[in-house]
PyMOL CGO cylinders between C-alpha atoms (Angstrom):
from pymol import cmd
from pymol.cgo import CYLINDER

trace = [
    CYLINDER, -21.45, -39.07, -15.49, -23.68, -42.10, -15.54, 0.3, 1, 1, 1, 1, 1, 1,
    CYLINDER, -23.68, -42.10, -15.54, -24.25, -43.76, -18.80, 0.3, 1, 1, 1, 1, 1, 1,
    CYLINDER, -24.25, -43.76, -18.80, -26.68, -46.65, -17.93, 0.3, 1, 1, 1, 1, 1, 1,
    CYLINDER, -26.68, -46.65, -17.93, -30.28, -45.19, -17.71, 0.3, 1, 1, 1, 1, 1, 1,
    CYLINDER, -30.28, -45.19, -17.71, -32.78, -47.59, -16.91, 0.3, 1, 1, 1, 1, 1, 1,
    CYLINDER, -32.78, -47.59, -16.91, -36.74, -47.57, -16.43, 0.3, 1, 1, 1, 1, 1, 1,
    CYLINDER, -36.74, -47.57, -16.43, -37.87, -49.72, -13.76, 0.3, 1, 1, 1, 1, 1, 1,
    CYLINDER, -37.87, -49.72, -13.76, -41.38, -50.70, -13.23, 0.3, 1, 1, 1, 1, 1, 1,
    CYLINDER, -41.38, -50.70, -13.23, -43.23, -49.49, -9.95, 0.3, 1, 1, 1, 1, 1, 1,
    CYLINDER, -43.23, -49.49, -9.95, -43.78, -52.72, -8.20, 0.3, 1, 1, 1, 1, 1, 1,
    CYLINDER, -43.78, -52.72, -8.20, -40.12, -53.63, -8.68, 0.3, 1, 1, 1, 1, 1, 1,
    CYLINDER, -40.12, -53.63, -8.68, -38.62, -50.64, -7.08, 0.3, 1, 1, 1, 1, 1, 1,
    CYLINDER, -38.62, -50.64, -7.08, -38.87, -52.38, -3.64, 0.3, 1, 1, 1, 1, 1, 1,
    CYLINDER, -38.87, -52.38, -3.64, -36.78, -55.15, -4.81, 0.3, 1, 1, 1, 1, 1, 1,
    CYLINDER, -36.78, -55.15, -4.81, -33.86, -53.27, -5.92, 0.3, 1, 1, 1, 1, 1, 1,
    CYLINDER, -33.86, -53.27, -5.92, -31.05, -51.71, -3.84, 0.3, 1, 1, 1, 1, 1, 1,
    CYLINDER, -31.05, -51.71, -3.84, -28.58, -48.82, -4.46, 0.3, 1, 1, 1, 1, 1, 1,
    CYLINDER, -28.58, -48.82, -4.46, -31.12, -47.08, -7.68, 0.3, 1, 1, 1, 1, 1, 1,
    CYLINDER, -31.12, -47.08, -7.68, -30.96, -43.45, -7.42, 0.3, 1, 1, 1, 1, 1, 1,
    CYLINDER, -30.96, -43.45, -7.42, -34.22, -42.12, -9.13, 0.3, 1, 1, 1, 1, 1, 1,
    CYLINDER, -34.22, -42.12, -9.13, -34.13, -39.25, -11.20, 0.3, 1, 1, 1, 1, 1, 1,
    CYLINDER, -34.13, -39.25, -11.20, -37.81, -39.01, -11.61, 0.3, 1, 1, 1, 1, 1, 1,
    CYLINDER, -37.81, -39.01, -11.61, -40.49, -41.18, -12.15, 0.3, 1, 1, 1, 1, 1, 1,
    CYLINDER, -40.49, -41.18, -12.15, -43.02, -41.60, -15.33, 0.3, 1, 1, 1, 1, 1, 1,
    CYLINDER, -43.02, -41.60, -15.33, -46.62, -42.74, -16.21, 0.3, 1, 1, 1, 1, 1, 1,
    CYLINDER, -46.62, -42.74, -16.21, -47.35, -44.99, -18.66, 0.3, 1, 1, 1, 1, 1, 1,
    CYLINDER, -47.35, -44.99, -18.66, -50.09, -42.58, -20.98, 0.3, 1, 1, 1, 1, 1, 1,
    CYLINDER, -50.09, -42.58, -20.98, -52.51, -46.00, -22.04, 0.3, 1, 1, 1, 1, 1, 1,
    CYLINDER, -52.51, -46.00, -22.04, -52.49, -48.04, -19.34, 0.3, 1, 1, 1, 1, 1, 1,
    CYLINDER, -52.49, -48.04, -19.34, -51.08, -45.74, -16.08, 0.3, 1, 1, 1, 1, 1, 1,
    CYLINDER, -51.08, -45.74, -16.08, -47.57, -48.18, -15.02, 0.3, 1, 1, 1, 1, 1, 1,
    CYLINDER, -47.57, -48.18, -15.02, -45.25, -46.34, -13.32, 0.3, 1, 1, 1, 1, 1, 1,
    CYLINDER, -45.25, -46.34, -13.32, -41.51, -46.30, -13.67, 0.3, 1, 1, 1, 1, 1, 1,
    CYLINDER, -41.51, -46.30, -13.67, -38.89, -44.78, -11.92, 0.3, 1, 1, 1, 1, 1, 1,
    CYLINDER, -38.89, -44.78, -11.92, -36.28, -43.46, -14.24, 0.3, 1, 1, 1, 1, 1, 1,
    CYLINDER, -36.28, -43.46, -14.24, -32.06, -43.30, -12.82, 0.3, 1, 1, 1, 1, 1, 1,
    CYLINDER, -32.06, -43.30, -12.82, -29.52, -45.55, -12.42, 0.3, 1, 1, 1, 1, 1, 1,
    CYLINDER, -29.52, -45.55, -12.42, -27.56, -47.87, -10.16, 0.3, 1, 1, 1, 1, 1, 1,
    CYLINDER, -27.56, -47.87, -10.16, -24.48, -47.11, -8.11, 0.3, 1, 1, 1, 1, 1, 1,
    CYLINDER, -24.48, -47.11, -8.11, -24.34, -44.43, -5.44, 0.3, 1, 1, 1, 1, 1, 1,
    CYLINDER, -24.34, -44.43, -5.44, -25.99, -40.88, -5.69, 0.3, 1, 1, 1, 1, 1, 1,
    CYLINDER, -25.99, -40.88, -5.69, -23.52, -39.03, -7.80, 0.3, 1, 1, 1, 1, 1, 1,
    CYLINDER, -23.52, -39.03, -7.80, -23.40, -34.60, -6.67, 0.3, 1, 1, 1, 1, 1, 1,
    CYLINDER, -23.40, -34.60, -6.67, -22.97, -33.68, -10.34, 0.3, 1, 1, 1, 1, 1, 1,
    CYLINDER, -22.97, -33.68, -10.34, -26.56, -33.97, -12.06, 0.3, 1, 1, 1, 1, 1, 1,
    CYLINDER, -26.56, -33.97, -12.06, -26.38, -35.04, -16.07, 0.3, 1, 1, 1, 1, 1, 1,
    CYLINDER, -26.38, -35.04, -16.07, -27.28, -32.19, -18.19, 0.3, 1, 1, 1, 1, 1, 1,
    CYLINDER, -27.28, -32.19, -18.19, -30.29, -31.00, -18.98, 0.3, 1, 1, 1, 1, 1, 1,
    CYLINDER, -30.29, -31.00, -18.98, -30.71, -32.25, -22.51, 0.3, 1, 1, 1, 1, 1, 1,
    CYLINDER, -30.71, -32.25, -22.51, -29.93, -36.13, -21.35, 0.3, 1, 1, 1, 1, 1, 1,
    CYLINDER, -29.93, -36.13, -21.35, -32.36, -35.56, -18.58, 0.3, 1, 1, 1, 1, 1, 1,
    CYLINDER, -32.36, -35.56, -18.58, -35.03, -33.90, -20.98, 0.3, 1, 1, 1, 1, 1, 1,
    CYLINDER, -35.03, -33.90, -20.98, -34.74, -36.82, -23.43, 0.3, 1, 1, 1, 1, 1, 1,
    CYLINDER, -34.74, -36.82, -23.43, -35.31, -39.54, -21.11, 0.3, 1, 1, 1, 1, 1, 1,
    CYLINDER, -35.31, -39.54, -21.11, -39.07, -39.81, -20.80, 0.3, 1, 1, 1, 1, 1, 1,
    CYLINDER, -39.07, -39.81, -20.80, -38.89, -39.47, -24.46, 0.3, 1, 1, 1, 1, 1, 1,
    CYLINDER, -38.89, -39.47, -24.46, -36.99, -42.02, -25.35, 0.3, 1, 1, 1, 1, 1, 1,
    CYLINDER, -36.99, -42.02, -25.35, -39.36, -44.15, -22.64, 0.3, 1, 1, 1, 1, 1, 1,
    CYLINDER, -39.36, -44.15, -22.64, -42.36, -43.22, -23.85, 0.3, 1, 1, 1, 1, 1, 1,
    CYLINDER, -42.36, -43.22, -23.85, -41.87, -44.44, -27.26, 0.3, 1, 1, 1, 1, 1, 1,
    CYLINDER, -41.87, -44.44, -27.26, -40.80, -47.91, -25.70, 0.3, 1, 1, 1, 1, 1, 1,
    CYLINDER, -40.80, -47.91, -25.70, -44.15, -48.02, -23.74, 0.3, 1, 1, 1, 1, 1, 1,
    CYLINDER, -44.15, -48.02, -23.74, -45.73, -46.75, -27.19, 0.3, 1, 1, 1, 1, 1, 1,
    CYLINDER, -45.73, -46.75, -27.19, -44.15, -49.90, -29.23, 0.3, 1, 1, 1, 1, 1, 1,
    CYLINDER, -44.15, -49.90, -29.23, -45.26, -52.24, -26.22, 0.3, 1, 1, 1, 1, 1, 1,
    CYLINDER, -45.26, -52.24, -26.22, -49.04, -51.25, -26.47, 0.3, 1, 1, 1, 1, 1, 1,
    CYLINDER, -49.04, -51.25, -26.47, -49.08, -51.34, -30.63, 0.3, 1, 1, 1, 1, 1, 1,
    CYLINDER, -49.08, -51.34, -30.63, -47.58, -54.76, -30.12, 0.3, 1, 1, 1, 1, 1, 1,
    CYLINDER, -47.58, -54.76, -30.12, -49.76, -55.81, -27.52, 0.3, 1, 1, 1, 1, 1, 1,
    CYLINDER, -49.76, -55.81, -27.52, -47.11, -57.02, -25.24, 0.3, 1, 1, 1, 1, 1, 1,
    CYLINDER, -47.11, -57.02, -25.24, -46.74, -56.12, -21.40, 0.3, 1, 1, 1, 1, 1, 1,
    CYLINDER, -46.74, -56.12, -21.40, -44.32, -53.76, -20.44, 0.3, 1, 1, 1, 1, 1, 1,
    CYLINDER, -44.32, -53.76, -20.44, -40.57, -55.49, -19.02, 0.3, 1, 1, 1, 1, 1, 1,
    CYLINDER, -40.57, -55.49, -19.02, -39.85, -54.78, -15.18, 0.3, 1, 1, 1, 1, 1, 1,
    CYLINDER, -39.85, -54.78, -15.18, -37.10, -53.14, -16.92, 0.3, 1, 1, 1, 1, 1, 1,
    CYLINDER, -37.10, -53.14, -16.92, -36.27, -51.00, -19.18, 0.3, 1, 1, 1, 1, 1, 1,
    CYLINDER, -36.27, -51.00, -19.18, -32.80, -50.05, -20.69, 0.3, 1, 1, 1, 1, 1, 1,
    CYLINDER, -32.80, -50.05, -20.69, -32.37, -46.69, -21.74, 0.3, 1, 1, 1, 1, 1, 1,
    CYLINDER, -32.37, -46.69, -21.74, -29.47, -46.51, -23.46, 0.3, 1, 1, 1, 1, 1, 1,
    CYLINDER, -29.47, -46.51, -23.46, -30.70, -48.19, -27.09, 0.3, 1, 1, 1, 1, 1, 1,
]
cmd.load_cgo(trace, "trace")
């Protein structure tokens, strides 16, 4: 199972190698987009619902904090806090 869920931002997707997306999310305020997995290989098992489910949660409220602080949004994004 993969434990290291990251967020990375939509212009830096070209730059990485070996991230398996899981799906990808919208900033609500100011429209970024993200692609949400992990690195390593593609792995046959998917995670369970629930982890995938709270995932764009847990991102959201980091995009939230970003805007209320008025700082830009990281390339990325760890997951896992």
């Amino acid at each position: 199972m993969i434990s290291n869920h990251i967020a990375i931002h939509d212009r830096e997707l070209l730059k990485t190698s070996s991230f398996q997306i899981e799906i990808f999310e919208l900033c609500t305020l100011c429209g970024a987009r993200f692609g949400i997995g992990y690195f390593g290989p593609s792995v046959a098992e998917l995670h369970p619902s629930e982890v995938v489910e709270e995932l764009p949660r847990k991102f959201t409220e980091i995009l939230t904090k970003d805007h209320r602080q008025e700082r830009q949004h990281r390339n990325v994004i760890d997951l896992n806090y």
